[in-house]
TORDOBA-201756 format. One line per field, with one value per atom (N, C-alpha, C): chain; x, y, z; residue number from 1. Coordinates in steps of 0.1 Angstrom, whole numbers. Layout:
kette = (A/...);
px = (X/...);
py = (Y/...);
pz = (Z/...);
nr = (NUM/...);
% end
This chain:
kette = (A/A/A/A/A/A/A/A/A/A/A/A/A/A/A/A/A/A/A/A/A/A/A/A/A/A/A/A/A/A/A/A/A/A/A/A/A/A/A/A/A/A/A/A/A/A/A/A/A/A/A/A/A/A/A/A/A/A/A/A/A/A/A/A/A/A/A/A/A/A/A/A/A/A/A/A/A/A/A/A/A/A/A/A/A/A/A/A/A/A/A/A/A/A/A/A/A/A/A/A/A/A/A/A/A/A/A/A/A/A/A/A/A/A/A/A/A/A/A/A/A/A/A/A/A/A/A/A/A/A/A/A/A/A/A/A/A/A/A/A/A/A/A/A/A/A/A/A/A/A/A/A/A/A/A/A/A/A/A/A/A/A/A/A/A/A/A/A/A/A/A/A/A/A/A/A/A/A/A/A/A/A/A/A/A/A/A/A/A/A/A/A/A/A/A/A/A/A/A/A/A/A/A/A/A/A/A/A/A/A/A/A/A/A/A/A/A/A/A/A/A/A/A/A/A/A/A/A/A/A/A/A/A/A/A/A/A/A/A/A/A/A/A/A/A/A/A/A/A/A/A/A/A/A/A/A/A/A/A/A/A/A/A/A/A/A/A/A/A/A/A/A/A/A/A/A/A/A/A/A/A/A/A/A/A/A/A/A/A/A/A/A/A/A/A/A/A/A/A/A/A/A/A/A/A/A/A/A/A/A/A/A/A/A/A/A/A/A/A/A/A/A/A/A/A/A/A/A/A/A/A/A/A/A/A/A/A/A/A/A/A/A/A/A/A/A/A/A/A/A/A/A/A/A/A/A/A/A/A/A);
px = (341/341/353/356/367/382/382/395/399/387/386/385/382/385/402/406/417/433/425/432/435/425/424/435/433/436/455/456/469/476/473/474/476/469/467/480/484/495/507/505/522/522/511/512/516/515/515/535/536/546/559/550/565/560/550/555/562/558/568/585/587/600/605/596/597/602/591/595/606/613/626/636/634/646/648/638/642/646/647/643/660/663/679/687/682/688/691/680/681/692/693/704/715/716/728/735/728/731/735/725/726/740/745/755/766/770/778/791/787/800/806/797/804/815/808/819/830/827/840/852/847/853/861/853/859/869/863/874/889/887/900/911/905/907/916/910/922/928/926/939/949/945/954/960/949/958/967/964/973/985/987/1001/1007/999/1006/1005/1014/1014/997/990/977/978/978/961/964/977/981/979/982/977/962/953/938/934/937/932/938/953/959/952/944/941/930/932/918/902/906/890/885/895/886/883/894/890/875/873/859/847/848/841/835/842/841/837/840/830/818/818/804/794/798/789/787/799/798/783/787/785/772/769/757/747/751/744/737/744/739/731/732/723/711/711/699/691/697/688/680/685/684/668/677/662/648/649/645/635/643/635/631/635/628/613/608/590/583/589/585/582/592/590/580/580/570/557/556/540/537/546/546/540/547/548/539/529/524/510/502/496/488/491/487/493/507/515/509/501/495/485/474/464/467/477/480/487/490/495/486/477/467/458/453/446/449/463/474/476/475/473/459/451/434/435/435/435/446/455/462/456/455/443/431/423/409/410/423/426/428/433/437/422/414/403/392/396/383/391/405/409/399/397/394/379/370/362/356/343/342/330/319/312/313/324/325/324/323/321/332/337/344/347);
py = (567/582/587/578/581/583/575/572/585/588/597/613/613/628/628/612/615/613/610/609/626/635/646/655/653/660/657/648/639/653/646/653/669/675/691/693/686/686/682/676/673/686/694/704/716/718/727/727/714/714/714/708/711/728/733/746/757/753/761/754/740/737/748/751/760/771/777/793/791/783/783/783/774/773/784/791/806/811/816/827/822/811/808/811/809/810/828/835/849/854/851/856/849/841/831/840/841/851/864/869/885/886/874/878/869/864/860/866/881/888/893/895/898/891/875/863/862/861/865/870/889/895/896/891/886/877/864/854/861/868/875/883/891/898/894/880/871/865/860/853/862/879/888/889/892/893/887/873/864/860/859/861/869/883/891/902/914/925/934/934/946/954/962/957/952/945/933/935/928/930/929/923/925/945/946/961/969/969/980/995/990/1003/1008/1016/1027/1022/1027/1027/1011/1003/988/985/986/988/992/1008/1010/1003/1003/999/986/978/963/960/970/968/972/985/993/986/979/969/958/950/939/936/947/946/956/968/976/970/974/978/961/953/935/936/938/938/946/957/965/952/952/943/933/929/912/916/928/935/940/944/948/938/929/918/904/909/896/901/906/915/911/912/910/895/886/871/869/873/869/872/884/889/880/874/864/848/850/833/832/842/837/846/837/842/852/847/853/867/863/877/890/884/893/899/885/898/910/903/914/927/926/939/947/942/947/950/946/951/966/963/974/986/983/993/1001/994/993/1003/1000/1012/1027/1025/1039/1044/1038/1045/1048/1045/1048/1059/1064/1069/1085/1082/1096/1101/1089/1092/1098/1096/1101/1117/1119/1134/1144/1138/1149/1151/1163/1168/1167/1160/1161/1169/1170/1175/1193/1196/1211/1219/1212/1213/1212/1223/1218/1211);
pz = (2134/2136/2144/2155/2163/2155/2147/2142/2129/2122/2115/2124/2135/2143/2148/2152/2158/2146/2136/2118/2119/2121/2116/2121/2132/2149/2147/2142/2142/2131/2121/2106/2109/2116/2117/2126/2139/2147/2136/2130/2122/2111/2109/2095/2104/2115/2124/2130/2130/2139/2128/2112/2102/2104/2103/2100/2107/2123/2131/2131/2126/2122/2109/2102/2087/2094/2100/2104/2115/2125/2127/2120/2111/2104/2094/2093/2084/2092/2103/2115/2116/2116/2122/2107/2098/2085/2083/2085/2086/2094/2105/2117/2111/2109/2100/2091/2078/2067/2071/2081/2083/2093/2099/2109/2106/2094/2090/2088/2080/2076/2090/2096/2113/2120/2119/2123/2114/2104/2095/2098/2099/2101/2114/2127/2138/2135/2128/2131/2124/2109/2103/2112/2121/2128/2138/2146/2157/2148/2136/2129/2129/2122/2122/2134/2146/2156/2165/2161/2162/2155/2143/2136/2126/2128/2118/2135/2131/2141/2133/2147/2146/2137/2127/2117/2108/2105/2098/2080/2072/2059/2053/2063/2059/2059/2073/2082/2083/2073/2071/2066/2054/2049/2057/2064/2070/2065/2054/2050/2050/2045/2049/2061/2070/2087/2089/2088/2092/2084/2070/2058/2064/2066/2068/2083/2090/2107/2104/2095/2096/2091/2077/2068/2075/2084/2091/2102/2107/2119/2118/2115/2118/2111/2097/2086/2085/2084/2086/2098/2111/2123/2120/2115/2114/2104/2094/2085/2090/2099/2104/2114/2118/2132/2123/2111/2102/2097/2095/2083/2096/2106/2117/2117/2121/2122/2110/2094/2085/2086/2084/2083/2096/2106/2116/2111/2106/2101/2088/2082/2074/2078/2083/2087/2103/2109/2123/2126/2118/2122/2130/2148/2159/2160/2151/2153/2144/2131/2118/2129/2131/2138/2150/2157/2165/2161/2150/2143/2139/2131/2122/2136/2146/2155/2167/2165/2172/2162/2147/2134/2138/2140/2140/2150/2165/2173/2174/2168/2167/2153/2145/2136/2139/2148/2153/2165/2169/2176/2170/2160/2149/2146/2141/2136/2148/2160/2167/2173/2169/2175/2162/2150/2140/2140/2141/2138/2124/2125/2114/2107/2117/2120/2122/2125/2125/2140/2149/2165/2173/2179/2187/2201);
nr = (1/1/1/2/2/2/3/3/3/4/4/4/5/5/5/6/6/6/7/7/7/8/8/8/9/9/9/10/10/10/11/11/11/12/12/12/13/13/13/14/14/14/15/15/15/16/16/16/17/17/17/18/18/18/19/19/19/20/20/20/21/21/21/22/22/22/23/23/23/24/24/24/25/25/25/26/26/26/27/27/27/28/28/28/29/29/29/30/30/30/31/31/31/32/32/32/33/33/33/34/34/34/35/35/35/36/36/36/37/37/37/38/38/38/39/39/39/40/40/40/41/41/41/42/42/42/43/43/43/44/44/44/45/45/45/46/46/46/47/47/47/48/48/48/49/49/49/50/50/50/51/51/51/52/52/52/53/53/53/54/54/54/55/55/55/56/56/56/57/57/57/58/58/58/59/59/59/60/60/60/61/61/61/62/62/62/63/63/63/64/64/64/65/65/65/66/66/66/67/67/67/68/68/68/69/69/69/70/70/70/71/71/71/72/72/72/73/73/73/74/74/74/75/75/75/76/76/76/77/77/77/78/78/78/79/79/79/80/80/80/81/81/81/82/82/82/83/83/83/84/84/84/85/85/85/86/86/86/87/87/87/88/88/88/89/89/89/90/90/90/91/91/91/92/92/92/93/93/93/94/94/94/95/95/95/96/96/96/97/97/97/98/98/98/99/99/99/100/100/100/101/101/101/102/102/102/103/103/103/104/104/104/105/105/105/106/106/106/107/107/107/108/108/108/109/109/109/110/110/110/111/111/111/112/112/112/113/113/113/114/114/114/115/115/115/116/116/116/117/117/117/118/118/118/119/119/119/120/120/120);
% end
């Protein structure tokens, strides 16, 4: 009986521990992806500024200059801030219920300002 509780106990800690290895390695993969074109565009940027004269043949034209920070750099960060909450409410449990319970009371909150009854 012992060996079969501490079989179990064993088993449930390795399914637990691949899975929070799972949800890191997305979580690092996400920031990875989402802030890639950033580093990129950094590293282009000291190459340029290092052997061509400032804004060099990459950053010459205007519009790629801003184009390519804006996309780089915002518009990828937003996403990343965006889509981290999702994969958590995905992948964590503790974090679902506490959403859905934090939903629960600002909705129960709306619900008890309204009259339904006809009294004020």
């Amino acid at each position: 009986m012992y060996k079969l509780t501490r079989g179990n106990k064993l088993h449930s800690s390795r399914r637990l521990s691949r899975r929070a290895t799972v949800t890191i390695a997305m979580i690092t993969g996400l920031f990875l992806t989402c802030n890639l074109p950033y580093f990129a565009l950094y590293t282009l940027e000291t190459i340029t500024f290092l052997a061509f004269s400032y804004p060099g043949p990459f950053f010459s034209n205007t519009f790629m200059f801003f184009y390519s920070w804006t996309v780089g750099k915002i518009l990828m960060t937003a996403l990343n801030v965006t889509l981290n909450p999702l994969l958590y409410y995905c992948r964590m449990s503790e974090f679902r219920k506490w959403i859905l319970e934090l939903v629960g009371r600002v909705l129960g909150r709306f619900t008890d300002c309204t009259n339904t009854d006809g009294k004020s």
